[in-house]
C-alpha positions in Angstrom: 4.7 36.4 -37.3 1.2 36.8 -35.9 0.4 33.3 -37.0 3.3 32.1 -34.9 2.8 33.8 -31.7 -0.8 32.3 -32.0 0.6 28.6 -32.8 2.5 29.0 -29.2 0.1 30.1 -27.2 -2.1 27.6 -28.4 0.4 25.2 -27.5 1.2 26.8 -24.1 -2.5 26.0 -23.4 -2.2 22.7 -24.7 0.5 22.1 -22.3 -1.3 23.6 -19.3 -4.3 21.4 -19.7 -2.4 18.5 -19.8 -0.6 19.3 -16.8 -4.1 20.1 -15.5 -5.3 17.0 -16.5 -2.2 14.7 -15.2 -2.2 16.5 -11.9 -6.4 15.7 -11.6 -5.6 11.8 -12.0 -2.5 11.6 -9.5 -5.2 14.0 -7.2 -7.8 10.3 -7.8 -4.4 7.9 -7.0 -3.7 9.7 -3.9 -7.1 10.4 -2.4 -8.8 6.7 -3.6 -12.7 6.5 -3.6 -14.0 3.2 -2.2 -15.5 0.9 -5.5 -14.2 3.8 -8.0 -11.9 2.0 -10.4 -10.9 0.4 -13.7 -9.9 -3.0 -13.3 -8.3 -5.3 -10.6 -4.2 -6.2 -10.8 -4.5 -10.2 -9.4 -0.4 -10.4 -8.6 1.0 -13.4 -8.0 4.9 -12.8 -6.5 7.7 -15.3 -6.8 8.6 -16.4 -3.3 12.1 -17.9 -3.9 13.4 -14.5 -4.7 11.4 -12.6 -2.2 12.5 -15.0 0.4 16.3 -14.8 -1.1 16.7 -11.5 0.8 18.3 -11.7 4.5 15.5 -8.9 5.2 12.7 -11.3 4.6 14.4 -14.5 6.2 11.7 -14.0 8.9 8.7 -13.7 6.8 6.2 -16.5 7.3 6.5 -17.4 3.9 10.0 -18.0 3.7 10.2 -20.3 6.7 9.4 -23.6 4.8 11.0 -22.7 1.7 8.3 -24.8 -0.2 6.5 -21.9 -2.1 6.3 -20.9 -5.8 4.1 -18.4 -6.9 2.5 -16.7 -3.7 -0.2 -14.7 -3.9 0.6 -11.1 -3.4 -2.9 -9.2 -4.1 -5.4 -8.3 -5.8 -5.4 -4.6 -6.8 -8.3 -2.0 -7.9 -6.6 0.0 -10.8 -7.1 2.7 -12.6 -5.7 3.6 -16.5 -3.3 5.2 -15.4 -2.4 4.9 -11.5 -4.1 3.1 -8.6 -6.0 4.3 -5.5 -4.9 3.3 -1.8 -6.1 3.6 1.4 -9.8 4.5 0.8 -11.5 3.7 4.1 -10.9 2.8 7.6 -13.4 -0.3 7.3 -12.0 -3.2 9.7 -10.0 -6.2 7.8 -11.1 -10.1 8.4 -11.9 -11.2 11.9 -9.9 -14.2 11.3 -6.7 -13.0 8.8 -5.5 -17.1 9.4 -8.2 -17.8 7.0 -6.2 -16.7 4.3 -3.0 -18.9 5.6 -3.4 -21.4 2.8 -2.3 -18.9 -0.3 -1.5 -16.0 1.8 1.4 -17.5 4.7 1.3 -14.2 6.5 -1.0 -12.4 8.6 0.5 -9.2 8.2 0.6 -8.9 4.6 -3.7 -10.0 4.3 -4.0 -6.7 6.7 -1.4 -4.5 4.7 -3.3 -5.9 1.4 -6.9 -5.1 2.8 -6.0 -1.9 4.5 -4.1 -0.6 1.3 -5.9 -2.4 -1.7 -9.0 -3.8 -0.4 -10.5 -0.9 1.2 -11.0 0.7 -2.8 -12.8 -2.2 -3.8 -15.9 -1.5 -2.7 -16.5 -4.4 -1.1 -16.5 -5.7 2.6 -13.2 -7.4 3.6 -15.2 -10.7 4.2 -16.5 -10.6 -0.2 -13.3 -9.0 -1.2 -11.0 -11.4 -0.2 -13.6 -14.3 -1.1 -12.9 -12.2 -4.6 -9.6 -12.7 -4.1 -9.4 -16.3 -3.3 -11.5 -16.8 -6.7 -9.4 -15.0 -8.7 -6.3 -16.6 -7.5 -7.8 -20.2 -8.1 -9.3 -19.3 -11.7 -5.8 -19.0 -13.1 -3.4 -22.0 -13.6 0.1 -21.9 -12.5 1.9 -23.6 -15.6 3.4 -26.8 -14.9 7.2 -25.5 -15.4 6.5 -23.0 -12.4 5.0 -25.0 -10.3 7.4 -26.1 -8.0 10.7 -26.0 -10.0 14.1 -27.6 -8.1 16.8 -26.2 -10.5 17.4 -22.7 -11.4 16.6 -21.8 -15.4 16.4 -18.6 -17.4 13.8 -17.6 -19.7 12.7 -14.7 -21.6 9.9 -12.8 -20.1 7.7 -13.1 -23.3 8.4 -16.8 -22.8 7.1 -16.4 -19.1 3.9 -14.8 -20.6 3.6 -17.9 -24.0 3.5 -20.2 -20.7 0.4 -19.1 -18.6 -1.5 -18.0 -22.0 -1.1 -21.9 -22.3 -2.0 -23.1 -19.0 -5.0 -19.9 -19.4 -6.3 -20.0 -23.0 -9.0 -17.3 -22.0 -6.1 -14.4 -21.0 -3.8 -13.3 -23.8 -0.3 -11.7 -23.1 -1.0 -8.2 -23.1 -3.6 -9.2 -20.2 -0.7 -9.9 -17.9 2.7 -8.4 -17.1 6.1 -9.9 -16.2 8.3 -8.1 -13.4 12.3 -8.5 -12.7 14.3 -7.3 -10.5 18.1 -7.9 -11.0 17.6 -10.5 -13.7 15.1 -12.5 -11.7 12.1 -12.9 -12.1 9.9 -11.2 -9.0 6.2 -11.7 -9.9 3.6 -12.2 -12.7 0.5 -10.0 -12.4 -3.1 -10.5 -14.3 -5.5 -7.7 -15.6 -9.3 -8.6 -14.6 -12.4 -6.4 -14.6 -14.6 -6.6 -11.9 -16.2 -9.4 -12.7 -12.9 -11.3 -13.2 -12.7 -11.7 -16.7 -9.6 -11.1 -18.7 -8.8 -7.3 -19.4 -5.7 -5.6 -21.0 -3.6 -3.9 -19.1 -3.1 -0.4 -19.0 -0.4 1.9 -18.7 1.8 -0.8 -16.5 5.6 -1.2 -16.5 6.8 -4.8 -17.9 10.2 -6.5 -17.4 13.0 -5.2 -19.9 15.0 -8.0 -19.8 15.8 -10.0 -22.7 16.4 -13.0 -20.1 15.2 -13.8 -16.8 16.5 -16.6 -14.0 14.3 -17.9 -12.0 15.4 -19.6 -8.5 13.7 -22.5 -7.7 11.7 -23.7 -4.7 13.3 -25.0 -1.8 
């Protein structure tokens, strides 16, 4: 009997440390430390279905129609989590510099003011960071700038840029849905921008995805 009371109150304290421990790392997510991270999130979102919604029929973005892939961010992470907000440092003096693969000025400020600021860097070197992680990776051909709506599987989506990158492997990227459609493709990097697994992030469930095409 003793032996048992002792197993459970070991366990209890098992439990309470845990709790301890998960509360700690939603404590680093919240707060966010400038520079104090795991790896970057480089997320590239598909405009078609972004734009498909009557609340983004305005967005810059969604004015031509002509855009695929459009990239979203490039995101400090941690294992498990990510921080936000970490300084009040100003964004680029000129946010139309970024017009070429990001077609709005609002989201380069939302992306600098809630991503940037954690990576440590000024917004002038992280979003030169960004723009070099964005053109390192190769949109596969079948992406590009599709005219007819097809459905694939989301491991497919993966096989496809693991082609067009050899150096990134599939569990170096994830594949997100929403409805059935596909909504984005994001790559793990380390700080240096080399491929890096990805930790702890949610992937599409989906046995099949459609994807709209562009415009």
């Amino acid at each position: 009997m003793k032996s048992r009371v002792l197993i459970a109150l070991l366990l209890l304290i098992l439990i309470a440390v845990a709790a301890g421990a998960s509360r700690h790392r939603s404590s680093q997510a919240a707060q966010g430390q400038a520079g104090v991270f795991d790896y970057y999130l480089l997320t590239l979102s598909w405009s078609p279905e972004f734009c498909h919604s009557p609340a983004h029929a305005e967005k810059p973005e969604c004015q031509s129609g002509h855009n695929g892939f459009v990239l979203h961010g490039l995101w400090p992470q941690y294992a498990q989590g990510y921080p936000e907000h970490c300084s009040n440092a100003p964004g680029l003096a000129n946010p139309g510099e970024m017009a070429d693969l990001m077609p709005d000025a609002g989201l380069v400020a939302h992306e600098w003011s809630t991503h940037g600021t954690c990576s440590g860097l000024d917004a002038e070197s992280y979003f030169k960071l960004l723009r070099q992680a964005f053109t390192s990776v190769k949109i596969p051909a079948r992406f590009a700038a599709p005219r007819e709506n097809f459905s694939v599987a989301p491991q497919e989506v993966k096989s496809e840029f693991v082609k067009a990158n050899p150096n990134f492997r599939n569990d170096d990227m994830t594949v997100s849905c929403g409805n059935n459609y596909l909504t984005a493709v994001s790559l793990c990097m380390t700080k240096d921008l080399k491929p890096t697994a990805c930790q702890n992030l949610r992937d599409c469930r989906a046995n099949v995805i459609r994807v709209p095409p562009v415009r």
